[in-house]
N, C-alpha and C positions, 0 to 999 in steps of 0.2 A: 552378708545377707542382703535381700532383696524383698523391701517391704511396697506392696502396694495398695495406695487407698484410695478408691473410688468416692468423691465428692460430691459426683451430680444431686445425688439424694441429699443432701446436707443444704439447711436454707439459713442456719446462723453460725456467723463466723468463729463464736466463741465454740460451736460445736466441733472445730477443728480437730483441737487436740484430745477430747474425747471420741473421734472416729479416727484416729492415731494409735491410741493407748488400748481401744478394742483390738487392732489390728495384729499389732505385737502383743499384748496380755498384759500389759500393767493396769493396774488397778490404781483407784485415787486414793492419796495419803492425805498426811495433815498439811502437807504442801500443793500449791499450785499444781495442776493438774499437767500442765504445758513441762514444770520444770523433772516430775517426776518420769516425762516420757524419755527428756534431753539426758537423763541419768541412765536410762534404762537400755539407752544407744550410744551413749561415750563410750568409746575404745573398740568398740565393733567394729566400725568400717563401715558400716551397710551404706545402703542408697536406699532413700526415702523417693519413693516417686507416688505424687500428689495429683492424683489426676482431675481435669476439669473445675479449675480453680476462681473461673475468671468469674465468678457472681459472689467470692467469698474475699475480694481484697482487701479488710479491714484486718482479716488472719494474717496476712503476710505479718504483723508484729512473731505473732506465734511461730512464723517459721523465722525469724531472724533469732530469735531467741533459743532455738533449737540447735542453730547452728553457731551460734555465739560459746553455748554450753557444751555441746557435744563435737570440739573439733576437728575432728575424722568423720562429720558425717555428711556426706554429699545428697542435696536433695535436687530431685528432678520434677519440675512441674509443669503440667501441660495447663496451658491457660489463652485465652483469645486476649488477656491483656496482660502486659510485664507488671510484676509486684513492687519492683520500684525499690528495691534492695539494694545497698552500697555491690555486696558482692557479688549480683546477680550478673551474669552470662546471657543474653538474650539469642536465641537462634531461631532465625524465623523459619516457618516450613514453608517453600514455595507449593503449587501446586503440580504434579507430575507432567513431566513431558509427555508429547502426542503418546511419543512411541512407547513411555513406560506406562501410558496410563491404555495404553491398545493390550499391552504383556497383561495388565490386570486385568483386564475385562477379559480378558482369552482365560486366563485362569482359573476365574469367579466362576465362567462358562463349563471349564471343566470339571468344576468339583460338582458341578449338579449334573453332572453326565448328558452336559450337550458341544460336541462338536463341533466345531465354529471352520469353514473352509476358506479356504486363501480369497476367495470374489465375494467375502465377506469385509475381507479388511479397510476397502475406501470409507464404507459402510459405521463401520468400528471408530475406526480413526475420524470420523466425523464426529459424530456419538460424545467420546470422550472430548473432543477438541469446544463443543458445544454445552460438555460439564466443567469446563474451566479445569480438565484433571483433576477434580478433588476426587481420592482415593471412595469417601462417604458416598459423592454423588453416585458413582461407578457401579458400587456395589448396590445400592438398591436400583439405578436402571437394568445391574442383570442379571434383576432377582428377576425380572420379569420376562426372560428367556425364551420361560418354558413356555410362553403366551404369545411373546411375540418375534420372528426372528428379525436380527440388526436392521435392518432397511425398512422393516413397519416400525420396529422400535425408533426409528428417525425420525419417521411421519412424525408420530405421537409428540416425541418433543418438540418439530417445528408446531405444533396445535397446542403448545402449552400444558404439557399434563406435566415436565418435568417435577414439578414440585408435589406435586401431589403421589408421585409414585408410593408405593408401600414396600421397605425390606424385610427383612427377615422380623420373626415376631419375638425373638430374643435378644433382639436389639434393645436400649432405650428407649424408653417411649420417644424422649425429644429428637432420637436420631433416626424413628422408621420410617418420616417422609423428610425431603428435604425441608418444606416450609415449615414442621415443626422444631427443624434446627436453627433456621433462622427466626422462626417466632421466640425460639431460646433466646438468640443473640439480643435481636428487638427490646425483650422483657428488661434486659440490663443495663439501656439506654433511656437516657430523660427526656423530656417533650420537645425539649428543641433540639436532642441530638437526633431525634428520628426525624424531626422537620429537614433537616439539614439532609439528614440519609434520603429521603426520599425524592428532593429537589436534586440532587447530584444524581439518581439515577435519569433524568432527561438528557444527561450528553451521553455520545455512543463513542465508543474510544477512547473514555479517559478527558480531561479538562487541564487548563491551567488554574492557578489559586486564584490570578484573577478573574478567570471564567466562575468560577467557584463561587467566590465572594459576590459579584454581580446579580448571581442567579438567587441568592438565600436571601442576601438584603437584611443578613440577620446582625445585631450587634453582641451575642457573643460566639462570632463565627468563630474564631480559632479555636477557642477553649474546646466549640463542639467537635470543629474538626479533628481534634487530636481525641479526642473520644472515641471516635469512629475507627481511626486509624489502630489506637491500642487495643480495641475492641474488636478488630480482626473483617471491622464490617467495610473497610474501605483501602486499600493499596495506596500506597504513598511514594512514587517512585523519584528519588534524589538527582540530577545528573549537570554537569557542567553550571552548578547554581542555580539551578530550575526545578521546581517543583511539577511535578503529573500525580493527579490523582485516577485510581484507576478501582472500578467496582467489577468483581466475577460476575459472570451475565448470568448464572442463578441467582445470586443475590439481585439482581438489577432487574431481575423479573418482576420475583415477589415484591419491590420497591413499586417498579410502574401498575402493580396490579393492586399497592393499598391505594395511590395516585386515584386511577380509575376509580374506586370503590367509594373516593371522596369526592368526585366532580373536581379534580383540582389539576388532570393532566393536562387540559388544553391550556388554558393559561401559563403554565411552564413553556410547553411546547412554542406556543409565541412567542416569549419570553427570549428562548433558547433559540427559534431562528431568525431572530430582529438580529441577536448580535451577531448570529452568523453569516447574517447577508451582509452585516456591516463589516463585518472583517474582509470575505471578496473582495467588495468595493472599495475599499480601504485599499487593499491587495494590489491592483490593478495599477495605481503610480507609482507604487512601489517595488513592482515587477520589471520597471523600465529605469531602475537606479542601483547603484554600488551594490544595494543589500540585497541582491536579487538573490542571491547563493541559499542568505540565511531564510529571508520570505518564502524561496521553495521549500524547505525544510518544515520552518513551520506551517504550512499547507499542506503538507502530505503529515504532517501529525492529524492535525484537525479534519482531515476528509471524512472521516463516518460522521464529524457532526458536520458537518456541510452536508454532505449527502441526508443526513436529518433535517436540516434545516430545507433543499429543496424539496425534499416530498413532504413537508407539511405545507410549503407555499403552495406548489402545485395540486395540494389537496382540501387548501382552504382558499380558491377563489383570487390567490395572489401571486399570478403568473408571471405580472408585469417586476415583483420582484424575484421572483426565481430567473427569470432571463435576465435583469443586471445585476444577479451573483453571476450567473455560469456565463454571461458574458464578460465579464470584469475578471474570469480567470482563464481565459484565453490562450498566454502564455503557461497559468501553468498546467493545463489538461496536456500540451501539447509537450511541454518540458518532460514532464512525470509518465510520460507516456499512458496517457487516460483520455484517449481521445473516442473510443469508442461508447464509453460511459458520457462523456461529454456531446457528444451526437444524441446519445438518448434524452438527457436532458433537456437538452435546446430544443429538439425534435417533440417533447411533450410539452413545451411551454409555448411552444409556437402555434401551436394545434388549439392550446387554450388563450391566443392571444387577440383575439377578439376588443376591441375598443385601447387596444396597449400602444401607447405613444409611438411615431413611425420611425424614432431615435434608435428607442428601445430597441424593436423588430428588427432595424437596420443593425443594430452590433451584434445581436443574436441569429441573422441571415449571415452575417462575415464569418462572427467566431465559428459556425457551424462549418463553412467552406472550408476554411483554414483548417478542421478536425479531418475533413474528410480527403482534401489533399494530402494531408499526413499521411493518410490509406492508400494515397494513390489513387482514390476514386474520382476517378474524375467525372462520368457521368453525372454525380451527385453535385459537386460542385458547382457547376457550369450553374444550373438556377439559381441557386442560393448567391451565388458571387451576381449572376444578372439582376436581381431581383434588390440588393443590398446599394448597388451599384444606381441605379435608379433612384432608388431613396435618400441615397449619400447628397446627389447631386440636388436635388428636391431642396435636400434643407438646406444648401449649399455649404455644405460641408467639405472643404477644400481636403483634406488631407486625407479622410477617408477615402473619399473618391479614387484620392493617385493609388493608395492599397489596392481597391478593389479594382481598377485597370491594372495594375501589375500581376494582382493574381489571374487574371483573365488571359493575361498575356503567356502569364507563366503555363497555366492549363491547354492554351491553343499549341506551347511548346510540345508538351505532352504528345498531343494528341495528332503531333510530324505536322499542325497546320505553321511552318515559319513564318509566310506571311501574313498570316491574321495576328501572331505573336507580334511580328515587329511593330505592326500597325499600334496597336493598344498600347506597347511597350514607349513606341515615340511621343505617343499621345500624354502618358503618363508623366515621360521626363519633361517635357513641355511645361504640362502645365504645374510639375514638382518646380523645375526653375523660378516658373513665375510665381508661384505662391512664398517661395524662399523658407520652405521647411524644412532642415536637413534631414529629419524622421524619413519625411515621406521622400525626399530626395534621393537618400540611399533606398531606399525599396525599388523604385523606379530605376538607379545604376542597375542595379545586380539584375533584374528584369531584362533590362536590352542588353547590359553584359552575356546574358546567355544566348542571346537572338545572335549576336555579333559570332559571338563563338559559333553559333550553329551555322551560320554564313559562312565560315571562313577565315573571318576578320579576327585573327587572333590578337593584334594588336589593341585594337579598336576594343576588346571584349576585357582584356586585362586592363585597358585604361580604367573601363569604368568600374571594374572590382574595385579595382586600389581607391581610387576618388573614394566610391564606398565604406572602402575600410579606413580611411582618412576619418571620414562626417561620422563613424560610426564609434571612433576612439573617440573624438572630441565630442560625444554626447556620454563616453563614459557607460556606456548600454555592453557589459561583456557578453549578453547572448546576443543583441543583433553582430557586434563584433566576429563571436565565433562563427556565424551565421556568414556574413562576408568574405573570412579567412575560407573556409569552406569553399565556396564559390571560385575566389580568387583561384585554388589549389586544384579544381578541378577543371577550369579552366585551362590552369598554365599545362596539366598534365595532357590537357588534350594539344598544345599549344607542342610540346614536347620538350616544354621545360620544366623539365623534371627537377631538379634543386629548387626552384622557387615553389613548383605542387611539394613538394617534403615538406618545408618550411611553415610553409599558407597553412598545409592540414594537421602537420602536429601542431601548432598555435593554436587552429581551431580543437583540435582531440585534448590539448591539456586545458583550453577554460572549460572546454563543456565537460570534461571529467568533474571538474570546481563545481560546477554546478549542479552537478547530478541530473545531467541535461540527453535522454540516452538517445535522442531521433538524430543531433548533430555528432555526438560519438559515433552511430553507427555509421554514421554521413563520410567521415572523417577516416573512420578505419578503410571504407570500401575505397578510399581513394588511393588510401595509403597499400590496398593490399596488391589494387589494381598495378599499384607502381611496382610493389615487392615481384609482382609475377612475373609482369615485362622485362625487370632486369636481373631475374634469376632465384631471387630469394626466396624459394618456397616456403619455410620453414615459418619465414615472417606469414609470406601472404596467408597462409592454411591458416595461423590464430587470427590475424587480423579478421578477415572473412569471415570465418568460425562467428568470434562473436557481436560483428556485423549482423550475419544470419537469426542467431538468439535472441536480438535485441529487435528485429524488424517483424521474427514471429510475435513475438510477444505484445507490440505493437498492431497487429493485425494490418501491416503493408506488405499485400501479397505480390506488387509490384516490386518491389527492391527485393523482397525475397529471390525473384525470377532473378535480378542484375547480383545480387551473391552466389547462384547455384551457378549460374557462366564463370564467375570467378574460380570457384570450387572446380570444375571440371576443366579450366585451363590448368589450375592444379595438377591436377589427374595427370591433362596429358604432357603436362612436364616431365610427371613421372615414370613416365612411362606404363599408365597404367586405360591404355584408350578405351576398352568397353567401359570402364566406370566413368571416365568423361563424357561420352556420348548418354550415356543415362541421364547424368545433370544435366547436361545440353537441351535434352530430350523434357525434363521437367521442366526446365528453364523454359521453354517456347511453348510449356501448358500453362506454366502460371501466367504466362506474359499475354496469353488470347491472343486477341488481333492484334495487337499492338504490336507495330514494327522493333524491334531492337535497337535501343536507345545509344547515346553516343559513346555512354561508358563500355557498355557492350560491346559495340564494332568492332575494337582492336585488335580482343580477346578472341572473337570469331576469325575473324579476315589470318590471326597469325594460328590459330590451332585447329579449325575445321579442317583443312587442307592436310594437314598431320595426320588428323585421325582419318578419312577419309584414302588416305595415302597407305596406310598401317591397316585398317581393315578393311577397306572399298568399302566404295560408296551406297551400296546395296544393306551392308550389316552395318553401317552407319546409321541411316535409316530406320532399318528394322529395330537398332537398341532405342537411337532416340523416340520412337513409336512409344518402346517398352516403357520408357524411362515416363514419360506422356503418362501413362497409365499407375505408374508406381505410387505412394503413399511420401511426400516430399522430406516428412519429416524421418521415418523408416529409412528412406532411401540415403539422407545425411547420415543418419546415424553410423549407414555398413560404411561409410567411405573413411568418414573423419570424426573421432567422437565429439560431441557435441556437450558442453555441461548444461548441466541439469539445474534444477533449482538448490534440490538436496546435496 
């Protein structure tokens, strides 16, 4: 048998075993009330299930005692906190996945006779992904259906109504809107366990215990924090010895809206981005050491509070620190591949940088070039690097300056000027020598390293790689390292030494694997794929490429996108498969615009245009890569080679 008691209405723990004993029929004797129920369920078997337990904890005696007495009797309790019983079993319920909590909301849908069609689902799966999949939230956002369909119902939630929604009217009172579920939870918390709740709802994504601690300033933090946690009001996630605390963003709502209601969110909000510009900055010489692997790491944990921490800067009047956070992470907007998010930043803070030290300006003019060369864009660079460059030199800041002449050097490459390249490039190493920095030394190598190579001078270009990757071991830096090995490898490949380009780019592809580093893996593959195709190995070059290609969309460089779909359609016509070559060809010289076809490119052209051109004449040559021109880039990858996906 299968007994169940409803607790919510029950407000004194001794009432327990009296809303037990109604349930099944026993009645009270001259004994304890609790012992005459454990008599009245020995030898049955049944399952007692206890529902909504967690405001009655002082009863768990009563159920230990139940089951001390009645040894066959298994009892099931739903409770936001564990009872704390020798023989309890604890199973937590996570919250439903996208996809099962999209199946629920289609369902909810159906039983009230509304139809939900497939260009509903992004719609849907937003919706639910935005209720933290609680089953509860779900079902009264789609009680409101019949009023609103999914895409207004989204609006709505982005305007804050989700708590307030109303379910069905045979609900519990405490479960028809969400905030009175958590007004539930609240009610069962003490003064400074809601202090606590509501100062944790100011980070976005979760905290460390020392983030946690910092921001409360409370002295019986932990006691309360474990309050929280058993109380269901705050996520506690375990992992490699590290603590994350993590709040459902409807609870985190209702938290920053009691906040607001008390005058007390700004104050946090400052609180909460002092220490996050401090961590950046912190960041920044520790991006150029051993721990660079594990500092990415935790930088891409902490990005929604970074990203918290600058739009409160840029919204309260403190631009001058929002530009040395987002300049002080430099490396890793560019590592993590967040460079277009990182242009927006610097780009709003610069706008608001008015009276901001010309230090400042000047690493926030650099790091924004450096995002944008990421892209490939070079039109946007060229000021920002002119404009940085100028002020470098202003404060006399030696080492800056040789950066910002190598990047300049490096963009005039770009853009087929070699002699305006070599100029800058010379100028760079010069004045790297004299100042005797190997930082900036190796920037200025790899610089005229590519000049050289683009001359001709293949020796002359591989000298200064290695020099490079010399200064670059012994500063112990593995991403300028893999950054060198790279160069070196793409070099020698044009060099046509091909065993030393193997070597140079898998060195470079296995640190920047290490480091989660995806602009130099993609770097690394294209060179590697470039080699597989020249010497036959399709099967390599098509993955390689492949996800080259994925990793440079996603990135948003539609220039190296252009240098993958050449590789892809020398693919092709390996295969023997030339219209679909001439198609990527054909998109290849639309993403690429006016820009001449780059060095990596040329090989690829010069040994297979003549093929294909040969095998279809040079007229339907043409005509596909027109078509190819016009095609949809990502569509067009797909029919040739499949491409993985996120999911």
């Amino acid at each position: 048998p299968v007994h169940l008691i409803g607790l919510a209405p029950v407000a004194d723990p001794e009432l327990v075993p009296a809303s037990i004993a109604h349930v099944i029929g026993v009645r009270e004797g001259a004994r304890p009330l609790v012992e005459c129920v454990a008599e009245a369920l020995s030898g049955t078997g049944a399952l007692l299930l206890l529902d909504n337990f967690e405001h009655l904890a002082p009863a768990a005696g009563h159920v230990s005692t139940l089951l001390h007495q009645a040894p066959d009797l298994d009892v099931l309790v739903t409770s936001r906190a564990p009872l704390r019983l020798s023989a309890e079993h604890v199973v937590p319920l996570q919250p439903l996945p996208v996809n099962d909590a999209a199946t629920l909301f289609a369902e909810l849908a159906a039983a009230r006779g509304i139809l939900l069609h497939d260009d509903t689902l992004p719609a849907i799966r937003e919706i639910c992904r935005r209720l933290d999949g609680l089953p509860l939230a779900i079902e009264l956002v789609a009680a409101r259906l019949a009023v609103l369909p999914p895409a207004q119902l989204l609006v709505a939630l982005g305007e804050g109504l989700t708590l307030d929604m109303e379910g069905p009217v045979d609900l519990p009172e405490r479960q028809r809107t969400l905030r009175a579920t958590i007004d539930w939870s609240y009610g069962l918390l003490s003064e400074s366990q809601r202090a606590l709740h509501q100062t944790l709802a100011v980070f976005s994504g979760g905290c460390t215990l020392d983030d946690a601690r910092a921001l409360s300033g409370s002295a019986t933090f932990l006691g309360d924090l474990e309050g929280l946690v058993v109380g269901s009001l705050l996520r506690s996630d375990v992992s490699d010895g590290e603590v994350r605390l993590f709040m459902l963003e409807t609870v985190r709502e209702d938290a920053l809206a009691r906040l607001v209601a008390e005058g007390a969110l700004d104050d946090l909000r400052r609180r909460h981005a002092e220490r996050f510009v401090a961590l950046a900055v912190d960041a920044e010489s520790e991006l150029a050491g051993p721990l660079q692997a594990e500092w990415f790491d935790r930088l891409e944990r902490e990005l929604d509070n970074i990203r918290s921490a600058l739009d409160w800067c840029l919204t309260s009047g403190r631009a001058e620190d929002a530009l040395r956070a987002a300049s002080a992470l430099l490396r890793f907007w560019r590592a993590r591949g967040h460079m277009t998010e990182a242009r927006r930043w610097l780009s709003l803070g610069l706008s608001l940088s008015e009276g901001v030290p010309d230090d400042v300006r000047a690493d926030a003019l650099w790091t924004g070039a450096q995002q944008a060369t990421a892209q490939g864009d070079w039109d946007s660079a060229v000021p920002l690097l002119s404009e940085a460059l100028e002020l470098f030199r202003a404060g006399g800041r030696g080492r800056e300056t040789i950066f910002a002449l190598s990047d300049l050097g490096w963009v005039a490459l770009m853009r087929d000027d070699v002699a305006a390249a070599a100029e800058l490039c010379e100028e760079a190493l010069a004045a790297a020598r004299e100042l005797g920095d190997a930082r900036a030394l190796s920037a200025a190598l790899n610089g005229l390293g590519e000049v050289r190579s683009l001359q001709g001078d293949h020796e002359g270009a591989l000298a200064c790689y290695e020099e490079s990757v010399a200064l670059r071991r012994g500063l112990g830096d593995p991403l300028l390292i893999a950054d060198a090995l790279y160069n070196l490898g793409a070099s020698a490949a044009r060099s046509g030494d091909t065993d030393r380009a193997r070597a140079a780019s898998e060195e470079s592809l296995e640190i920047s694997r290490e480091l989660g580093e995806p602009m130099h893996v993609a770097s690394a593959l294209f060179t590697l794929a470039e080699l597989d195709l020249l010497e036959g190995d399709l099967g390599s070059a098509e993955r390689e490429i492949t996800e080259s290609f994925v990793i440079f969309t996603e990135v948003e460089n539609e220039r190296a996108r252009a240098g993958c779909l050449v590789v892809l359609g020398g693919v092709a016509a390996a295969r023997g498969a030339p219209q679909e070559a001439a198609l990527l060809l054909g998109a290849a010289a639309h993403l690429r615009g006016d820009s001449p076809p780059n060095p990596f490119e040329v090989p690829i052209l010069e040994r297979f245009l003549p093929e294909l051109e040969s095998a279809l004449g040079a007229d339907d040559v043409s005509r596909l890569m027109a078509e190819g021109a016009r095609k949809d880039v990502d569509s067009l990858v797909h029919g040739v080679v499949p491409v993985p996906s996120e999911e």
